[in-house]
DOLUMSE-582575 format. One record per residue: chain; x, y, z of N, C-alpha, C in turn; residue in one letter. Coordinates in Angstrom, 1 decimal. Layout:
N
<atom mol="A" n_east="X" n_north="Y" n_up="Z" ca_east="X" ca_north="Y" ca_up="Z" c_east="X" c_north="Y" c_up="Z" type="a"/>
...
! end
This chain:
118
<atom mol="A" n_east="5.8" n_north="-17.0" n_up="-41.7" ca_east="6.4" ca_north="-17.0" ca_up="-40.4" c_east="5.4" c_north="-16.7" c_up="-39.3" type="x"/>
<atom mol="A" n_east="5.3" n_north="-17.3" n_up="-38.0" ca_east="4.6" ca_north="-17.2" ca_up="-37.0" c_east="4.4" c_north="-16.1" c_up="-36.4" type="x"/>
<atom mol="A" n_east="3.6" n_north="-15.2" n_up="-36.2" ca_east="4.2" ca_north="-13.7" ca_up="-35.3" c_east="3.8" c_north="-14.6" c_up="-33.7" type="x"/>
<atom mol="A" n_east="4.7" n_north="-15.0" n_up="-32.9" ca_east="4.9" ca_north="-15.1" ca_up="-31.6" c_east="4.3" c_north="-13.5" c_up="-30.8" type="x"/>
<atom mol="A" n_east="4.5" n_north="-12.9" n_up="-31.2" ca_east="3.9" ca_north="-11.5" ca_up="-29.8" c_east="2.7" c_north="-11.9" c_up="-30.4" type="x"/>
<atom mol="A" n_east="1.8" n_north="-12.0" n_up="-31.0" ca_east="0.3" ca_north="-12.2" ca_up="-31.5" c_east="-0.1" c_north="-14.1" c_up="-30.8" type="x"/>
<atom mol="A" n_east="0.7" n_north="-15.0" n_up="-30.7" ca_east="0.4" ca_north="-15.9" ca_up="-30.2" c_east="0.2" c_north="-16.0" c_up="-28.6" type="x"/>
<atom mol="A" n_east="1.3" n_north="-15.3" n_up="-28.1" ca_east="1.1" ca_north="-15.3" ca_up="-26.6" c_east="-0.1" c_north="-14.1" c_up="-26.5" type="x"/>
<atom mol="A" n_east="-0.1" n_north="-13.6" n_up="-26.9" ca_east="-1.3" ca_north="-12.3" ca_up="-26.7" c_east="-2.6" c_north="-12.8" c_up="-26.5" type="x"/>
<atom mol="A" n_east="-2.4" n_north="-13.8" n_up="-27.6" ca_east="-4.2" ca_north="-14.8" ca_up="-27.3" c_east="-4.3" c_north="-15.3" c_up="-26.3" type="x"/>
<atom mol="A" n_east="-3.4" n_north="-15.8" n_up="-25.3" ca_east="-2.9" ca_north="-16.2" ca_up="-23.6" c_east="-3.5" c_north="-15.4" c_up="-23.0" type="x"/>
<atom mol="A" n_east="-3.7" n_north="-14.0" n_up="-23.1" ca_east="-3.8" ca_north="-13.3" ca_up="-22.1" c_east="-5.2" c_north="-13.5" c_up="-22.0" type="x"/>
<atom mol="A" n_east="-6.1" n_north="-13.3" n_up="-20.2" ca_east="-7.1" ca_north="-14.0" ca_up="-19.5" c_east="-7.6" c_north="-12.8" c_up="-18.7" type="x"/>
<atom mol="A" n_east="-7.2" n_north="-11.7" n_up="-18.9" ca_east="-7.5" ca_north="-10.7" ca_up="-17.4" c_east="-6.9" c_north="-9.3" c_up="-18.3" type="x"/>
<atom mol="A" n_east="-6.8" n_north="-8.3" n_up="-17.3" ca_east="-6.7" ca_north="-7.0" ca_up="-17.5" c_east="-6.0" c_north="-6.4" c_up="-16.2" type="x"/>
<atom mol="A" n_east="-5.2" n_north="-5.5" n_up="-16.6" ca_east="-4.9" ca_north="-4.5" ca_up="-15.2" c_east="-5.0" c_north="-3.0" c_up="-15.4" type="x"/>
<atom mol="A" n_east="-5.0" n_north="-2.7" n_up="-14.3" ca_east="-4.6" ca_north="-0.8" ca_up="-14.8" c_east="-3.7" c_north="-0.7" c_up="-14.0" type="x"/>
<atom mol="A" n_east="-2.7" n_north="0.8" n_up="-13.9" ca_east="-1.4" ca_north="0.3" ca_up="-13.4" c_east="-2.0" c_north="2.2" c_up="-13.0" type="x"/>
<atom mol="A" n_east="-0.9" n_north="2.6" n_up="-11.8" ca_east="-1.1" ca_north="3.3" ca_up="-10.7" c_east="0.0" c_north="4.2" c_up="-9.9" type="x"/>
<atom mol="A" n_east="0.2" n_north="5.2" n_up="-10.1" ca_east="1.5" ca_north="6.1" ca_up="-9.8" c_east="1.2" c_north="7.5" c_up="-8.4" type="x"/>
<atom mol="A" n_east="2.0" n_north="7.1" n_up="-7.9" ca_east="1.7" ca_north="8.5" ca_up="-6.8" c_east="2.3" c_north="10.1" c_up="-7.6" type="x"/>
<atom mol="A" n_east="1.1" n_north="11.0" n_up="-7.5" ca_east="1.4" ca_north="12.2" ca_up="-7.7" c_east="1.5" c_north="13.3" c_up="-7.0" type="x"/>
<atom mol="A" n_east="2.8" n_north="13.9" n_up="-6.5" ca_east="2.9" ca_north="15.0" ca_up="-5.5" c_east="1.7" c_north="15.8" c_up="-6.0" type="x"/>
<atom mol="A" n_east="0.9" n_north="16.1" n_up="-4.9" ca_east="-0.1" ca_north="17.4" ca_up="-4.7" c_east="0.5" c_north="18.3" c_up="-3.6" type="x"/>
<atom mol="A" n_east="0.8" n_north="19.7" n_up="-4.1" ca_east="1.1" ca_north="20.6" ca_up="-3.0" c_east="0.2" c_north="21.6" c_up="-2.2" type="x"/>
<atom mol="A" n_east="-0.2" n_north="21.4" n_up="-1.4" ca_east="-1.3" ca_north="22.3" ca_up="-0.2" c_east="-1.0" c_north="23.7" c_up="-0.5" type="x"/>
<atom mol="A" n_east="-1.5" n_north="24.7" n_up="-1.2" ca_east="-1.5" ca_north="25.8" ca_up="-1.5" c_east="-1.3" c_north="26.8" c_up="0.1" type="x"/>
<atom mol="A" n_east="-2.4" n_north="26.4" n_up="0.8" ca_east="-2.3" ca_north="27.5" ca_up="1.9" c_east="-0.8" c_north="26.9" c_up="2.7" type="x"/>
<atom mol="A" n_east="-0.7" n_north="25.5" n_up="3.0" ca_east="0.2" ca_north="24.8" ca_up="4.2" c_east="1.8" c_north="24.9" c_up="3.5" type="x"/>
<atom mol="A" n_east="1.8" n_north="24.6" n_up="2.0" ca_east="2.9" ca_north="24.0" ca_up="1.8" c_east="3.4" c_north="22.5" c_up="1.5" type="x"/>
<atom mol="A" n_east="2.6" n_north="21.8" n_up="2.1" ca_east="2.4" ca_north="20.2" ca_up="2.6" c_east="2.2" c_north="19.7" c_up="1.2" type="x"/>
<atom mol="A" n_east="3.2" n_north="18.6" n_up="1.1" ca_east="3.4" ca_north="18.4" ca_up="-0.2" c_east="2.9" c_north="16.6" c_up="-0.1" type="x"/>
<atom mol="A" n_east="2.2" n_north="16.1" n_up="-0.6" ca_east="1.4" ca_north="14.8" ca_up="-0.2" c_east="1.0" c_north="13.6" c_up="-1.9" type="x"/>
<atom mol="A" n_east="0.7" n_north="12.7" n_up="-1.7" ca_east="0.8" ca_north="12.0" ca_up="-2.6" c_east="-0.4" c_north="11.6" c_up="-3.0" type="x"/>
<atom mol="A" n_east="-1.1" n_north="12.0" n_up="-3.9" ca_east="-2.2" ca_north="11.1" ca_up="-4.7" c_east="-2.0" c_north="10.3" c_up="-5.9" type="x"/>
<atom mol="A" n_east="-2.6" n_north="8.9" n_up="-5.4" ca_east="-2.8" ca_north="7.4" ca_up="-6.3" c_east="-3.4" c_north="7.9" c_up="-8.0" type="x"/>
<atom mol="A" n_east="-2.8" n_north="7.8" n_up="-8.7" ca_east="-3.5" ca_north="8.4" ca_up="-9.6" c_east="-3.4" c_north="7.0" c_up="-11.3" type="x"/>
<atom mol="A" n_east="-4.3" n_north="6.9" n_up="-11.3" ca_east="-4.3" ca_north="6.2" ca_up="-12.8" c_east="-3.5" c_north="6.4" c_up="-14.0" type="x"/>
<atom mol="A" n_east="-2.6" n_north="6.0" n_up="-14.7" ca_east="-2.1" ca_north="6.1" ca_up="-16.0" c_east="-2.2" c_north="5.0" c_up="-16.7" type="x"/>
<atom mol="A" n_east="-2.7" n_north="3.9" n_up="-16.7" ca_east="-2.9" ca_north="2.9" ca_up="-17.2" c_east="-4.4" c_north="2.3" c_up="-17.1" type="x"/>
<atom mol="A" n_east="-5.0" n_north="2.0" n_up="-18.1" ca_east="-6.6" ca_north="1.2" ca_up="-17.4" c_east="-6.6" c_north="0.5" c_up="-18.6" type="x"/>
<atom mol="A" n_east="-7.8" n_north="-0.7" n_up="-17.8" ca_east="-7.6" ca_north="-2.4" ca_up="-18.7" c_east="-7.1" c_north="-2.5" c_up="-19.6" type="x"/>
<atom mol="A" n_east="-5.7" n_north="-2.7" n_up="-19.5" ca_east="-4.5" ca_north="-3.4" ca_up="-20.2" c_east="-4.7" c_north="-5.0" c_up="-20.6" type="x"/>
<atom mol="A" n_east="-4.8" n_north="-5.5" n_up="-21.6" ca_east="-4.6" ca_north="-6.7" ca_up="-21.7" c_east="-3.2" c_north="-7.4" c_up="-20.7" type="x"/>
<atom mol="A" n_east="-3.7" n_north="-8.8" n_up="-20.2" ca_east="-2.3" ca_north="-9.4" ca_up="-19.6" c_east="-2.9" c_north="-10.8" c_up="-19.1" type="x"/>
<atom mol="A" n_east="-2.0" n_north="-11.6" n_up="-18.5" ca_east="-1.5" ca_north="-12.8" ca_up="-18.3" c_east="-0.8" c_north="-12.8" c_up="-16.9" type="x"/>
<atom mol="A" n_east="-1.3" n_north="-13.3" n_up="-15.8" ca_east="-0.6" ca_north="-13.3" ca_up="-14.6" c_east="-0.3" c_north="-15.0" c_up="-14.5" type="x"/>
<atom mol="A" n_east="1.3" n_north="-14.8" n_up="-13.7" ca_east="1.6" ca_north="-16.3" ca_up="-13.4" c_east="1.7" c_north="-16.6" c_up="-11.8" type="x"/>
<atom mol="A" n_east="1.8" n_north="-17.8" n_up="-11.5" ca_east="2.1" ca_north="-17.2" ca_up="-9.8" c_east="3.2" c_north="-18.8" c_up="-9.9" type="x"/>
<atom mol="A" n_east="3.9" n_north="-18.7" n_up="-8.9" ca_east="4.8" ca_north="-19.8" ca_up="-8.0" c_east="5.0" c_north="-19.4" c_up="-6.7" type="x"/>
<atom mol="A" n_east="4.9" n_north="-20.4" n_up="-6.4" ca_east="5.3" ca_north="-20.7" ca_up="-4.8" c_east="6.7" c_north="-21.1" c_up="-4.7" type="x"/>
<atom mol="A" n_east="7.3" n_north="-20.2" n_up="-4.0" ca_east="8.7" ca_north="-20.1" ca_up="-3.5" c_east="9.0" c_north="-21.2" c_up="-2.3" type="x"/>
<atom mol="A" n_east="8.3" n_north="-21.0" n_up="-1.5" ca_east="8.1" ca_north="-22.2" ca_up="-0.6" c_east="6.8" c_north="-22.1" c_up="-0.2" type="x"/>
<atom mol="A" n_east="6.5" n_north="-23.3" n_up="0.8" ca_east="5.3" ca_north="-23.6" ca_up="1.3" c_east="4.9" c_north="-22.5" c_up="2.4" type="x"/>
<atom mol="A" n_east="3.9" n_north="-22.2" n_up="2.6" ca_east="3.6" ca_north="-21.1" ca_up="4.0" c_east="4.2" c_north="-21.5" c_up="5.0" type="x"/>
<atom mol="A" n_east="4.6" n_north="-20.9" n_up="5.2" ca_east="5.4" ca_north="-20.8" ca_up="7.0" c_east="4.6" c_north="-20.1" c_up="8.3" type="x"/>
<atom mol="A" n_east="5.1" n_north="-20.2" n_up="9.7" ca_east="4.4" ca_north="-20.1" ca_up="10.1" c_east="5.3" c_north="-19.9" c_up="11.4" type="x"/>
<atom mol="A" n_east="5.4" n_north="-18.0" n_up="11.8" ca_east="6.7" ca_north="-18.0" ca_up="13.0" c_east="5.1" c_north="-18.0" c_up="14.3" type="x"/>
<atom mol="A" n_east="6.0" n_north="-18.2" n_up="14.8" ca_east="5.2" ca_north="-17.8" ca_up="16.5" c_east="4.2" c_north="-16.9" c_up="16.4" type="x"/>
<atom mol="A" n_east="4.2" n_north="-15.7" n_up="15.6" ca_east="3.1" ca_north="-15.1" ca_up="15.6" c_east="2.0" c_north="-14.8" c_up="14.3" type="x"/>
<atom mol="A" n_east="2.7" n_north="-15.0" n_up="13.3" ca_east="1.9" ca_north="-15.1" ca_up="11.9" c_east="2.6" c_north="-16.1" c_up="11.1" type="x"/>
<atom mol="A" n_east="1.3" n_north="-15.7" n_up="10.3" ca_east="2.0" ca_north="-17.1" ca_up="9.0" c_east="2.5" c_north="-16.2" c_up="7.6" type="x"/>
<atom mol="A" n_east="3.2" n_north="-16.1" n_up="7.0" ca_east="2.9" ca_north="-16.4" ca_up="6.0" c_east="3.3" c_north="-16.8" c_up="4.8" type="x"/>
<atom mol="A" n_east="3.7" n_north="-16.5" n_up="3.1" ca_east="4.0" ca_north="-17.2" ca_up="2.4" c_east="4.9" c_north="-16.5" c_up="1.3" type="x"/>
<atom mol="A" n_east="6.1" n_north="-17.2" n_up="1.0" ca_east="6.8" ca_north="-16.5" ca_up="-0.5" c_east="6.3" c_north="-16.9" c_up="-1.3" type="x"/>
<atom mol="A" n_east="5.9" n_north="-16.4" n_up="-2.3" ca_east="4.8" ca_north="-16.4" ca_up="-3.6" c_east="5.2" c_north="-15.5" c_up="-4.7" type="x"/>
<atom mol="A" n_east="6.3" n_north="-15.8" n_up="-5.9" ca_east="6.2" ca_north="-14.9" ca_up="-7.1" c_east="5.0" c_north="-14.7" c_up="-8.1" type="x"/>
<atom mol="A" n_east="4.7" n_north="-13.8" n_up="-8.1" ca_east="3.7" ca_north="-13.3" ca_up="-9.3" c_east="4.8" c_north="-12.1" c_up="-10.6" type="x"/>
<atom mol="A" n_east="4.5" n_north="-13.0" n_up="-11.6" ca_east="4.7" ca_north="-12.1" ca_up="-12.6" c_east="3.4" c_north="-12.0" c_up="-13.6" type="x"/>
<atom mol="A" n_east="3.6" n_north="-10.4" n_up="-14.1" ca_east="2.7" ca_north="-10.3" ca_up="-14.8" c_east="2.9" c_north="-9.9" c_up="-16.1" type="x"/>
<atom mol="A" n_east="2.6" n_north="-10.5" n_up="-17.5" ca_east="2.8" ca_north="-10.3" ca_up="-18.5" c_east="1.8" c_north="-9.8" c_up="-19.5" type="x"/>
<atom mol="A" n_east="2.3" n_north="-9.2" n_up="-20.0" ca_east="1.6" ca_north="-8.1" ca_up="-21.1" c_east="2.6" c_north="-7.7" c_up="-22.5" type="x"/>
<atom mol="A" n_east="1.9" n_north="-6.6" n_up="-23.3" ca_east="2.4" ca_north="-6.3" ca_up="-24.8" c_east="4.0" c_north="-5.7" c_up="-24.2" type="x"/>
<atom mol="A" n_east="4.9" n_north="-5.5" n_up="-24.7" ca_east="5.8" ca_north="-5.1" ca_up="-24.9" c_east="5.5" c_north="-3.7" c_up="-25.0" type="x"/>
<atom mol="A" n_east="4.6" n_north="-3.4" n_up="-25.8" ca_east="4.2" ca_north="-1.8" ca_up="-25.9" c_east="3.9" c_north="-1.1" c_up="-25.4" type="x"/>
<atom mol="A" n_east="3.4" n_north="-1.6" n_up="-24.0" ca_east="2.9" ca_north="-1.0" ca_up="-23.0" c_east="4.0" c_north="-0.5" c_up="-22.0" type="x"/>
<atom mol="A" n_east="4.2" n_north="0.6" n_up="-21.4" ca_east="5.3" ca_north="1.2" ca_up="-20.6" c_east="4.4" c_north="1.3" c_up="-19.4" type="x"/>
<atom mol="A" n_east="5.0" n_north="0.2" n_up="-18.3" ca_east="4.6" ca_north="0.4" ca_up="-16.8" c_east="6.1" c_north="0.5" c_up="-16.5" type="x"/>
<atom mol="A" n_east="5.3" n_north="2.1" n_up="-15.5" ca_east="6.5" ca_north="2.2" ca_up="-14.2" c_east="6.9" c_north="1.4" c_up="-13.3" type="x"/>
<atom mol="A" n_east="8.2" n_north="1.3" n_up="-13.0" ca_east="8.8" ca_north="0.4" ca_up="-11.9" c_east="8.4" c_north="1.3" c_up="-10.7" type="x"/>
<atom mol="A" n_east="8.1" n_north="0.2" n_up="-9.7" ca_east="7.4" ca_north="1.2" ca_up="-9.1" c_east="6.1" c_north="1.2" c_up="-8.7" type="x"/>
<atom mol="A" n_east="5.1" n_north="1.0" n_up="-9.5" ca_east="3.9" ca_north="1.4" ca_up="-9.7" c_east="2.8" c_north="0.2" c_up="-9.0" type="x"/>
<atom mol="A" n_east="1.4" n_north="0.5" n_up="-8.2" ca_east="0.5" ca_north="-0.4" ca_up="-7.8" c_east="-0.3" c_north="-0.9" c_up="-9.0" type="x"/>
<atom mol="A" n_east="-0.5" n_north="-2.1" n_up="-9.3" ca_east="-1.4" ca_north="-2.8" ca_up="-10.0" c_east="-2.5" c_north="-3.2" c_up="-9.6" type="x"/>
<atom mol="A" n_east="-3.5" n_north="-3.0" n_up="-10.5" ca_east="-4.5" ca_north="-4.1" ca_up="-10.2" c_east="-5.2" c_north="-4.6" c_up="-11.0" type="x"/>
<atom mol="A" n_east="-5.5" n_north="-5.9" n_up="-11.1" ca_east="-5.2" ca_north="-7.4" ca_up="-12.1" c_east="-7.2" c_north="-7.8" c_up="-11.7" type="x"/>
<atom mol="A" n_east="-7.4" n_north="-7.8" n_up="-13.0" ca_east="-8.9" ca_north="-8.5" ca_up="-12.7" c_east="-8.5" c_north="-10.1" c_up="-13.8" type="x"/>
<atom mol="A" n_east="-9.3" n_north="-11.3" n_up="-13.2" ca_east="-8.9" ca_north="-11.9" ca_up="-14.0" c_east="-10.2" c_north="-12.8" c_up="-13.5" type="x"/>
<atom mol="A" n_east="-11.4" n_north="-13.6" n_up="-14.7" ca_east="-12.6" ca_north="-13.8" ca_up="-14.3" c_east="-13.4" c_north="-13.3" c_up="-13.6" type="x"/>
<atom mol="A" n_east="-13.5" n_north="-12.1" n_up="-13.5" ca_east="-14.2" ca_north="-11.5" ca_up="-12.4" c_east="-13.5" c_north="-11.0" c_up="-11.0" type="x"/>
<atom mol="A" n_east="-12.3" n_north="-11.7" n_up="-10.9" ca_east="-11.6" ca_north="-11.1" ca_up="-9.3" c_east="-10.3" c_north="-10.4" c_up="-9.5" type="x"/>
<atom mol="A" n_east="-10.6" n_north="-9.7" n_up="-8.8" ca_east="-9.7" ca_north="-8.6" ca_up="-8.7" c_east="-8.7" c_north="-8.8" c_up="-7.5" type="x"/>
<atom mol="A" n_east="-7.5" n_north="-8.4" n_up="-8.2" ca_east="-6.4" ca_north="-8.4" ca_up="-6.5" c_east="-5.6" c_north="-7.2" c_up="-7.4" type="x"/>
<atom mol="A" n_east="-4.9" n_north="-6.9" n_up="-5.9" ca_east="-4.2" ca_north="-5.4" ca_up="-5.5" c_east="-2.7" c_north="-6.1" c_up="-5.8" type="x"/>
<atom mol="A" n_east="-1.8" n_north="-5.2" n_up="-6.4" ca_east="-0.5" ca_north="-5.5" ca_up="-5.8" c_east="0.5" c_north="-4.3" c_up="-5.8" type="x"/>
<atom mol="A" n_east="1.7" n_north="-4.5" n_up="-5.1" ca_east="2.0" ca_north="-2.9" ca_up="-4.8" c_east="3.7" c_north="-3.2" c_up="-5.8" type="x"/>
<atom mol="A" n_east="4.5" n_north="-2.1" n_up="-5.6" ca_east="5.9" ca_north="-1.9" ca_up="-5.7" c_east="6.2" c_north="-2.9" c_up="-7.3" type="x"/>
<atom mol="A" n_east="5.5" n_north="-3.0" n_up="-8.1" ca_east="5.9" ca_north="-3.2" ca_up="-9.3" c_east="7.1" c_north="-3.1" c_up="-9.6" type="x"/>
<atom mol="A" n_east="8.4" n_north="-4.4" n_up="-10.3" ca_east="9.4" ca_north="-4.5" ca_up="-10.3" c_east="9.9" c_north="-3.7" c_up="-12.1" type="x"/>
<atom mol="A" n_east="11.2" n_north="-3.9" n_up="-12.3" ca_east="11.2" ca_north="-3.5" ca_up="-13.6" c_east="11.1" c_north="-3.9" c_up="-14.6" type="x"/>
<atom mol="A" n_east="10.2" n_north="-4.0" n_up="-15.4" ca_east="9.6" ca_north="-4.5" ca_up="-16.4" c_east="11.1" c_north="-5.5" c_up="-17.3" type="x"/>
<atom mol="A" n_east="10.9" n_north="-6.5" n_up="-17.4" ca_east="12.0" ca_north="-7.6" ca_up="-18.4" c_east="11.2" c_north="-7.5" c_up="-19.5" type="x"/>
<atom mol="A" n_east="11.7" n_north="-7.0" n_up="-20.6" ca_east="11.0" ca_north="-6.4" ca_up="-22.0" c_east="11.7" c_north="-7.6" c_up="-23.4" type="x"/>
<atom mol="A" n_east="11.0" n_north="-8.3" n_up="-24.0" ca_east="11.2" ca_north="-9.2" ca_up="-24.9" c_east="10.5" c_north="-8.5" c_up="-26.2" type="x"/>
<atom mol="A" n_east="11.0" n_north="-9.0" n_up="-27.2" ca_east="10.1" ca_north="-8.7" ca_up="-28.6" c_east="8.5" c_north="-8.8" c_up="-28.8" type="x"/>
<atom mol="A" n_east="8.6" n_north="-10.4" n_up="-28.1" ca_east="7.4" ca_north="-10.9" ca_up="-27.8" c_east="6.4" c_north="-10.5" c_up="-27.0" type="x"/>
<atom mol="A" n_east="6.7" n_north="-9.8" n_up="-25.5" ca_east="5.9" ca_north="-9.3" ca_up="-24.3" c_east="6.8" c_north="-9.2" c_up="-23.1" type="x"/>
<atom mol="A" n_east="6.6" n_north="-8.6" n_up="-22.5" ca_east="7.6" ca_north="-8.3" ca_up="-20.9" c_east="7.1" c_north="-8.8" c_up="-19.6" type="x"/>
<atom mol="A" n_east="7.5" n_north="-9.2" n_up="-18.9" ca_east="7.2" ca_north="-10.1" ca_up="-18.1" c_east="7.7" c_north="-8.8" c_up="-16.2" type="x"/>
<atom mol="A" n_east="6.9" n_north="-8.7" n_up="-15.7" ca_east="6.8" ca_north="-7.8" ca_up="-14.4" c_east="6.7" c_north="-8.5" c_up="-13.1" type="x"/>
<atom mol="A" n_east="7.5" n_north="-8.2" n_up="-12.6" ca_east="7.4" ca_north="-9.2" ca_up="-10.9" c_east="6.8" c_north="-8.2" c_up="-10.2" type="x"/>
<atom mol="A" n_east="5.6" n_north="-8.6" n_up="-9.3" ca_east="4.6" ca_north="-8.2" ca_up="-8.7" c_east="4.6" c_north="-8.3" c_up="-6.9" type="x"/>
<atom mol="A" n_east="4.2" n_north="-7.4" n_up="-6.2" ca_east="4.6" ca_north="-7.7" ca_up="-4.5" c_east="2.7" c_north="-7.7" c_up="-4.3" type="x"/>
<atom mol="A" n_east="2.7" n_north="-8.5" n_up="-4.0" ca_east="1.2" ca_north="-9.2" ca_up="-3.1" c_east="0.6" c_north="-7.7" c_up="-2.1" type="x"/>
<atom mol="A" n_east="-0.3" n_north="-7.1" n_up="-2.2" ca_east="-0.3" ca_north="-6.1" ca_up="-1.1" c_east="-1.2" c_north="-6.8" c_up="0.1" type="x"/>
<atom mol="A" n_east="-1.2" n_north="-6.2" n_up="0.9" ca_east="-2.0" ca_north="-7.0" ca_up="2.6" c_east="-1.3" c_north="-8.2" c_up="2.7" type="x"/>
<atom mol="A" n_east="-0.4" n_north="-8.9" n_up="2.1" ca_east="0.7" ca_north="-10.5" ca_up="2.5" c_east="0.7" c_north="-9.7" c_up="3.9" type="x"/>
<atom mol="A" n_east="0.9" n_north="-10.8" n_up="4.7" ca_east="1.7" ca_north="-11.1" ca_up="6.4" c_east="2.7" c_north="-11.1" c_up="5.9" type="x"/>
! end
């Protein structure tokens, strides 16, 4: 029998590490503030992209609906939530607000928000 999670897995082309804000509280102030902090580093994965529609373009910017999902092992637990960032050949892109992981036998598939988009 075929092991499918082991076939798509050879798919994967890139890496991410995935990214969580952690309350830090100001000992003297009180001031309670958020640092970006790493829980995940080069994860094996597979990014897809489509175009929703074509770029648009109002009176004062342009710009574009674009899904990105990103897929990886099943095994791996990313928070909903969480900033990614996807190296794939050498380039790297940012993406923020990570959706909730759709979890298959085979690999889970993550819908991704573009960071700096117009």
């Amino acid at each position: 029998m075929r092991n499918i999670k082991a076939d798509i897995e050879r798919l994967y082309d890139g890496v991410f590490s995935a990214y969580e804000s952690v309350p830090i509280t100001d000992d003297e102030t009180g001031i309670v503030t958020g640092k970006r902090q790493e829980y995940l580093k080069d994860i094996p994965c597979r990014i897809s992209y489509q175009l929703i529609n074509e770029n648009k373009q109002s009176r004062f910017i342009s710009y574009k609906n674009q899904t990105v999902r990103l897929f990886t092992s099943p095994d791996v637990v990313v928070k909903e939530g969480s900033d990614i960032s996807v190296t794939v050949s050498g380039r790297s892109e940012e993406y923020i607000l990570s959706g909730s992981p759709a979890v298959y036998t085979s690999h889970q598939e993550i819908l991704l928000k573009i960071k700096n988009v117009r």
